[in-house]
matplotlib code that plots the C-alpha trace (Angstrom):
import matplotlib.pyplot as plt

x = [86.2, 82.9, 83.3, 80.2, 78.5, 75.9, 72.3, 69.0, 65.8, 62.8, 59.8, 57.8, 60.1, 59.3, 55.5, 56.1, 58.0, 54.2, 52.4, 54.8, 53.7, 50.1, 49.8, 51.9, 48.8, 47.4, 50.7, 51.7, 55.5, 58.1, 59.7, 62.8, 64.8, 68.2, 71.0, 73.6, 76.1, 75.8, 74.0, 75.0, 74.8, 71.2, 69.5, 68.0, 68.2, 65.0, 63.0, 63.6, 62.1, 59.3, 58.2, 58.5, 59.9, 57.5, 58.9, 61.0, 61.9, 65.1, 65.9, 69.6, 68.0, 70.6, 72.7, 73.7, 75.8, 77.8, 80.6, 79.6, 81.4, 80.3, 76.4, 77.0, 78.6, 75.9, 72.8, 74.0, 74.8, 71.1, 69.4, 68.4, 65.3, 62.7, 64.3, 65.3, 67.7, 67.6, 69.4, 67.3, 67.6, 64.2, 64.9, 66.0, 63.9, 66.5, 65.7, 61.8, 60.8, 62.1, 60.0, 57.4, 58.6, 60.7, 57.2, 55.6, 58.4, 58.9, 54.9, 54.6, 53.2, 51.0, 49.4, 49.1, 46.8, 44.6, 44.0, 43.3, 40.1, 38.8, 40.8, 43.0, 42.2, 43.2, 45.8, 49.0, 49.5, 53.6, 54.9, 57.4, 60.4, 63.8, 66.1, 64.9, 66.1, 66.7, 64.4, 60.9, 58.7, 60.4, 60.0, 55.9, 55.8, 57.6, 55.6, 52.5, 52.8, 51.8, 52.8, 51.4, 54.2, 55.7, 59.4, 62.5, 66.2, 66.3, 65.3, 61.8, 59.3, 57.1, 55.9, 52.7, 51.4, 49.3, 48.1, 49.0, 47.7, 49.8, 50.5, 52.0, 48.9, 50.4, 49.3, 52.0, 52.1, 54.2, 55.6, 57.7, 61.6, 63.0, 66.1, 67.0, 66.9, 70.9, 73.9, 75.7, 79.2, 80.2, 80.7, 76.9, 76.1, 78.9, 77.7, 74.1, 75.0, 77.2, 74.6, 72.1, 69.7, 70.1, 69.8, 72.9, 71.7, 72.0, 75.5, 78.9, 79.6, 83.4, 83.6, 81.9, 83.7, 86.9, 85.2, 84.6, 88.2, 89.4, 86.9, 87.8, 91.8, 91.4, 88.9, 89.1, 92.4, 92.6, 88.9, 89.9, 93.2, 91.1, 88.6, 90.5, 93.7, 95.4, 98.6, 100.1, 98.1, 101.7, 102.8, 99.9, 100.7, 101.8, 99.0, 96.2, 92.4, 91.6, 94.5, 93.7, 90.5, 92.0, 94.4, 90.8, 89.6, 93.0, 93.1, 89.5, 90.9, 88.3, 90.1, 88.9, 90.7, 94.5, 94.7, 92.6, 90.3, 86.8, 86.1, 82.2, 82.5, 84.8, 82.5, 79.0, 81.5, 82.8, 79.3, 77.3, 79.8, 79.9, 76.2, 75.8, 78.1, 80.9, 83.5, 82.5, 80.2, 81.5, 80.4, 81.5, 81.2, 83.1, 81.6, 83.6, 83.6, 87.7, 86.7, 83.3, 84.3, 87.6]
y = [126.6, 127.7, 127.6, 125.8, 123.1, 124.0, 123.3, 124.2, 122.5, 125.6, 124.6, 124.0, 120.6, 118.8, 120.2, 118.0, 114.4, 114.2, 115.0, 112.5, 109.6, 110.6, 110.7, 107.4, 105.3, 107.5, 107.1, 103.5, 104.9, 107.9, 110.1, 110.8, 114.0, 114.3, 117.0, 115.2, 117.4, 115.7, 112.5, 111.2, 114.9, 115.7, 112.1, 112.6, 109.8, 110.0, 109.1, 105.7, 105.5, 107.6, 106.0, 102.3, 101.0, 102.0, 101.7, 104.6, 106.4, 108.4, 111.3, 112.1, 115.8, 118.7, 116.1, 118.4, 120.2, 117.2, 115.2, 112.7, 109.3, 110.5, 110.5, 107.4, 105.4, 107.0, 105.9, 102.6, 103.2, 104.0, 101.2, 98.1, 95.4, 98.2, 101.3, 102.5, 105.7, 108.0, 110.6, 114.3, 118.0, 119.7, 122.8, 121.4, 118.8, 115.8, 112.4, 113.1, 111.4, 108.5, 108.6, 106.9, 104.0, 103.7, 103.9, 101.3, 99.2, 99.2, 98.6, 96.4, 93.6, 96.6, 97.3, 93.8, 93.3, 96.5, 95.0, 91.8, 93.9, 95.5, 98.8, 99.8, 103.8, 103.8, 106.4, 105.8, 108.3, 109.3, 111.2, 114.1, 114.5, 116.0, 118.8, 122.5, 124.1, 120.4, 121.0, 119.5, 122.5, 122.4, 119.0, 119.3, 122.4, 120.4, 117.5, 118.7, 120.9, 124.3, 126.5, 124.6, 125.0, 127.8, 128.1, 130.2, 129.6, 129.9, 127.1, 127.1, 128.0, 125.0, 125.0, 122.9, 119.7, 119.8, 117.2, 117.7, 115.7, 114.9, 114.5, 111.2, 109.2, 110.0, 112.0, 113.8, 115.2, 117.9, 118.1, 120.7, 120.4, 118.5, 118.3, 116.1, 117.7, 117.5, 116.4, 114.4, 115.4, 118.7, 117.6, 117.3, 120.4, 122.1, 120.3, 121.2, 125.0, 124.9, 124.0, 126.4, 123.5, 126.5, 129.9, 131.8, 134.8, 132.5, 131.2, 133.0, 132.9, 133.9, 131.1, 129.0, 130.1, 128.6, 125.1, 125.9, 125.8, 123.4, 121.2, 122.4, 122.4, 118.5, 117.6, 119.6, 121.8, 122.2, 123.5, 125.9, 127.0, 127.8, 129.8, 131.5, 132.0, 130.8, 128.7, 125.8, 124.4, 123.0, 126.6, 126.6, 123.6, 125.3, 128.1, 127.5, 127.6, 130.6, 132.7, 130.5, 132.4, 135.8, 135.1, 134.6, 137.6, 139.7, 137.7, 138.9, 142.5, 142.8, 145.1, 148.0, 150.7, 150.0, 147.4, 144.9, 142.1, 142.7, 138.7, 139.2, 139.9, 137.3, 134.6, 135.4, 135.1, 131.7, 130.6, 131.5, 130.9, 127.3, 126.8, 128.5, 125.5, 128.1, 126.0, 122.7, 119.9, 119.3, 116.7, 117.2, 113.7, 111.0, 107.6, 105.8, 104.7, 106.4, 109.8, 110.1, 110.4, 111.9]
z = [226.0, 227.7, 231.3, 232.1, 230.3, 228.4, 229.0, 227.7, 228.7, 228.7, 230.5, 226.8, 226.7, 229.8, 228.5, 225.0, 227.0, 228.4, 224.7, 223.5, 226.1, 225.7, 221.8, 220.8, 220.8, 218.5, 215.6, 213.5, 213.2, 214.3, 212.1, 214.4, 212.3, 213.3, 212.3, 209.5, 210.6, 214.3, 214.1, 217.6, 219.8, 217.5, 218.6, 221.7, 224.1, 225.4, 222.8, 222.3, 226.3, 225.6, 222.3, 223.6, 220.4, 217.7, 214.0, 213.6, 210.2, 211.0, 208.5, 208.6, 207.5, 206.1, 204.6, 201.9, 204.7, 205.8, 205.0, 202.2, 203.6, 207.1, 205.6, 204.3, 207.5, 209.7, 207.5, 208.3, 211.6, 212.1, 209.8, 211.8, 211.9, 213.4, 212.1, 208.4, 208.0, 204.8, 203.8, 203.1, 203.0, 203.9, 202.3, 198.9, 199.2, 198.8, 199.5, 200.7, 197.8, 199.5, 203.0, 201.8, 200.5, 203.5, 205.7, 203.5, 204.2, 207.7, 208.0, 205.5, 208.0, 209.7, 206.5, 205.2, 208.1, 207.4, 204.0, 204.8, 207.3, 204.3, 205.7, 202.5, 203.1, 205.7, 206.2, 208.0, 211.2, 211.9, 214.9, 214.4, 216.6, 216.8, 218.6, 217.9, 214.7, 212.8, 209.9, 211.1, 210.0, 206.8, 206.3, 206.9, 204.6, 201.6, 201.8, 202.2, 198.9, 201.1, 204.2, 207.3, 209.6, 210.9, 209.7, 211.0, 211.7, 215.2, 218.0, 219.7, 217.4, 217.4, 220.9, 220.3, 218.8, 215.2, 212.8, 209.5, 206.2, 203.7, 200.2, 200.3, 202.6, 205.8, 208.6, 210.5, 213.8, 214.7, 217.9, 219.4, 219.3, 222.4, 223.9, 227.2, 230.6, 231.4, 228.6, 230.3, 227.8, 227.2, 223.4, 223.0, 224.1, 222.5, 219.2, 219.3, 220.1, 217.3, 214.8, 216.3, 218.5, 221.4, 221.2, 220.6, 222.8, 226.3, 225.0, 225.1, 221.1, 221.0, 223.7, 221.1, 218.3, 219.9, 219.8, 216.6, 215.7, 217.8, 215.8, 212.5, 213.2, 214.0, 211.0, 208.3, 208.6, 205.0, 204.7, 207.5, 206.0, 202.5, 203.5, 206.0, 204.0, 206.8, 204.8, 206.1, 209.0, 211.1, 211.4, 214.1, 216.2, 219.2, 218.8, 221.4, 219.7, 221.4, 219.5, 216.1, 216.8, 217.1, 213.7, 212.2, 212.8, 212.2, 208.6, 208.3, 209.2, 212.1, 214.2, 216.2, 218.1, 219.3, 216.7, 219.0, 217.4, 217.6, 219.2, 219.1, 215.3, 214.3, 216.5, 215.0, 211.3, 212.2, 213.3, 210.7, 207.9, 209.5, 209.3, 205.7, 204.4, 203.2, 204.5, 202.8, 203.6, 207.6, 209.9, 213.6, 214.0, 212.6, 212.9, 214.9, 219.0, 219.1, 217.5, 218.8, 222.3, 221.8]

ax = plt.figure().add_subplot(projection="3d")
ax.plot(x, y, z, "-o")
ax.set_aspect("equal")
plt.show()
């Protein structure tokens, strides 16, 4: 386990909580993107404060990563009278042939009223938002049919607002990712480090690892065993998660001199084979109030 909880809030964040407050007048509806994979650590608890209730569209985004039935329990977790949930996948482009439909509906009284003025062109302006790394770039890029975002797989590259038109009559504006300025449970930022939210470089990754297969051990022991070749899961019981960690690496024959396991080698493995999908379709939270906390 990491020593200290982890926190990341650079100086761009606090920059975009004022963008956020100054530009909602400007937007009919949110587009709020969280991570499938973590759908209670990846919704940030701010923004329901800073957007003051506007319609919200919530895309449960990289759903092609996570557990199926946990997709499903958690798009109706998140579907209420001012807010619709969908399932997508940015990169694939699953399920963003649903958004607007979804828009239409939630504004359906909104736009009524613009036709009734004589204002049927008029086009329907969304705000962007979500943790770094969660797929908004990607999202702008597939919908608008060309490159207008800049994309990597790393957090922190959108550090600035920009409107972007389009191919389905909305406007979107894309707002740099933003995280909260303290978790106040380890689990969250463990869960948002695991996924990538933070930088890897400011975190202690074999410590991070370990949570990895503490996780893993408790969900999906037989996903772990499989890729891992690890056997039958109860001859580990009594084996803490740091040395399930080191058999990892030793099964993966990552060893270096004196027969020692090379930990840094064996984390940045875990981590990326984790966010590659390699294991399986994973969700590090199940939906419900015992396992969520526990």
């Amino acid at each position: 386990m990491p020593s200290e909880q982890i926190q990341w809030f650079p100086g761009h964040m606090a920059k975009t909580r004022r963008m956020i407050s100054e530009n909602l007048k400007n937007v009919d509806i949110i587009i709020e993107i969280l991570d499938a994979r973590i759908p209670f650590s990846s919704r940030n608890p701010e923004i329901k404060r800073l957007t003051e209730g506007k319609p919200t569209l919530v895309l449960l985004n990289k759903a092609s990563l996570a557990d199926p039935n946990q997709n499903a329990l958690w798009m109706k977790r998140y579907t209420n009278e001012n807010t619709k949930c969908i399932l997508t996948d940015c990169v694939t482009g699953e399920g963003l042939n649903k958004m607007e439909g979804a828009i239409k509906e939630i504004l359906a009284d909104k736009l009524r009223r613009y036709e009734e003025k004589g204002m049927m062109g008029r086009r329907v302006r969304a705000m962007v938002l979500g943790i770094p790394n969660v797929g908004k770039s990607s999202l702008i890029n597939r919908i608008c049919g060309n490159k207008k975002a800049r994309v990597e797989d790393r957090p922190g590259v959108t550090v600035d607002k920009q409107w972007v038109p389009t191919k389905i009559g909305v406007d979107l504006l894309d707002m740099p990712g933003i995280l909260w300025p303290k978790f106040e449970e380890r689990r969250v930022g463990e869960n948002l480090a695991l996924t990538g939210a933070i930088k890897d470089s400011i975190l202690d990754i074999e410590a991070l690892a370990t949570v990895l297969c503490k996780r893993l051990r408790l969900l999906y022991p037989q996903m772990l065993s499989e890729r891992y070749k690890l056997g039958d899961m109860a001859q580990y019981e009594e084996l803490s998660d740091y040395d399930l960690f080191l058999t990892i690496g030793k099964k993966r024959g990552f060893l270096i001199s004196g027969g020692e396991i090379n930990t840094e080698r064996t984390a940045i493995m875990l981590l990326d084979e984790f966010r590659a999908c390699k294991l399986g379709r994973i969700t590090l939270e199940r939906y419900s109030k015992e396992e969520l906390h526990a």
